[in-house]
N, C-alpha and C positions, 0 to 999 in steps of 0.2 A: 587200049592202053590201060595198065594198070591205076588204080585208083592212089591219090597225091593224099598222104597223109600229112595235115596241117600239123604242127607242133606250136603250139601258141607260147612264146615266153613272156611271163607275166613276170619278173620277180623284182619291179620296181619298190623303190623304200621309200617313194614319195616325197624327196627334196629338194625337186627341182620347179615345182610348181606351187611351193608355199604362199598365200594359206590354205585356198585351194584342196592342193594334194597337199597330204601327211602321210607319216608314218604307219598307221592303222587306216591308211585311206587313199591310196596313191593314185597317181593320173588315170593309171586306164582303167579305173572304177568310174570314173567322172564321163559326163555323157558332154563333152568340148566341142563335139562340132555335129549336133542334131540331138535325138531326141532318143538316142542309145549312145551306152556308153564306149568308149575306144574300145574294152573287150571286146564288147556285145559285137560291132562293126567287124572287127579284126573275126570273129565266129562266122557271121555274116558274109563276111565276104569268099570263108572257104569252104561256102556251104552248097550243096548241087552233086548233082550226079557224077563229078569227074573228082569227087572227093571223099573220103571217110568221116570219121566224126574225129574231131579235134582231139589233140593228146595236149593236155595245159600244164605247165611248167610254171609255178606259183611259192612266194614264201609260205611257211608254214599257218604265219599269222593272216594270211588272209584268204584261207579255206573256204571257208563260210560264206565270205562275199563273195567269193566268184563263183561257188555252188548257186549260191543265189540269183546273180544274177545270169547266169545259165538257164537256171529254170525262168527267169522273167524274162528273157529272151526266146523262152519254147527252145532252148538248142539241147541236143543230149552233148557229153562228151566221151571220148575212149577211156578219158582217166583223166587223174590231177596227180603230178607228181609233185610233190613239195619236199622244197629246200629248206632243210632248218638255215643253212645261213647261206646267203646270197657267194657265189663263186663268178658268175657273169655269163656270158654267153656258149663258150667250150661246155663245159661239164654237163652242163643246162641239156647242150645239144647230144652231147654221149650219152648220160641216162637215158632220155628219149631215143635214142637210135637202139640202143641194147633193150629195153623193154617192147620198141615194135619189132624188131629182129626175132624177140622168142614168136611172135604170133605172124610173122612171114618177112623170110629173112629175102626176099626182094622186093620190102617196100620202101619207097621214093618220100622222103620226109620233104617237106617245104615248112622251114622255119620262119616264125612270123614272129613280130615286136607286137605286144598285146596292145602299143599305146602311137601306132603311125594310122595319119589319116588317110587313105586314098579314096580320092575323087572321082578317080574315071574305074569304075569298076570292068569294062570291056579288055579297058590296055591291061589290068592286070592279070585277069586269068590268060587272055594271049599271052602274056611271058610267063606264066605257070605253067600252061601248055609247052611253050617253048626250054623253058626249064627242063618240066618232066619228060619231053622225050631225049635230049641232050644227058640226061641222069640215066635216063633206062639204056643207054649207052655205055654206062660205066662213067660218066663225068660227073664230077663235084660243079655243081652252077651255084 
C-alpha cells in the first residue's frame, strides 16, 4: 500500500488554554500530557514505515517554533505551509492536498490536529490502516 501522508494542522492562536497557551505560544507547543509537546506526539505518532514525513500547516508567526521543535524531536518534515491568517480546517486541508498532488497525485493525506492526545497508539494506526485502504478506494474517510 502506498505510503499515508500525515498533514499536521497546527494553526491554533492559543486561546483557549490561557495562561498557559498564548498567542505567540499556543497549546500544541506545550508538552500536556508527557514529556513532548502535543506537536512533537501528533509527528510521533505518524511516524514509521506506513508513513511519509509530515506536511505541517502552521500560522505564519509560529515558524520558528515548530521548526524548532521538529529538530528537538529528531523528526524531519515534507514542508511547513504557513497561513498568514488563520481560515480553519478546509483551506488548511486544500493547500495541502494541492502541494502533495504536484509531487504524486495519488497520494492519501491523513489530516491530523497538532494539539489531540492519543493514548493507545496500536487502535490508532489500525484505523489509519483502515482509513488508507477505504481512501485508496476512491473514499473520503
Amino acid at each position: 500500500m502506498a505510503l499515508l501522508h500525515p498533514v499536521i494542522l497546527s494553526g491554533g492562536v492559543g486561546s483557549r488554554l490561557w495562561p498557559l497557551s498564548r498567542s505567540l505560544f499556543p497549546k500544541q507547543l506545550l508538552a500536556l500530557a508527557g514529556d513532548r509537546s502535543l506537536i512533537q506526539d501528533t509527528v510521533h505518532r505518524a511516524a514509521g514505515p506506513a508513513f511519509a514525513e509530515p506536511l505541517i500547516v502552521c500560522n505564519v508567526e509560529h515558524r520558528f517554533l515548530i521548526a524548532e521543535q521538529m529538530r528537538a524531536a529528531g523528526q524531519h518534515s515534507a514542508g511547513i505551509i504557513l497561513e498568514p491568517q488563520g481560515r480553519n480546517t478546509a483551506p488548511a486541508a486544500a493547500v495541502a492536498a494541492l502541494m502533495l498532488m504536484e509531487k504524486d497525485p495519488e497520494a492519501i493525506l491523513l489530516l491530523m490536529p497538532a494539539d489531540h492526545v492519543v493514548r493507545d497508539l496500536a487502535a490508532f494506526r489500525q484505523a489509519a490502516d483502515s482509513a488508507a485502504a477505504a481512501a485508496a478506494q476512491g473514499f473520503l474517510v
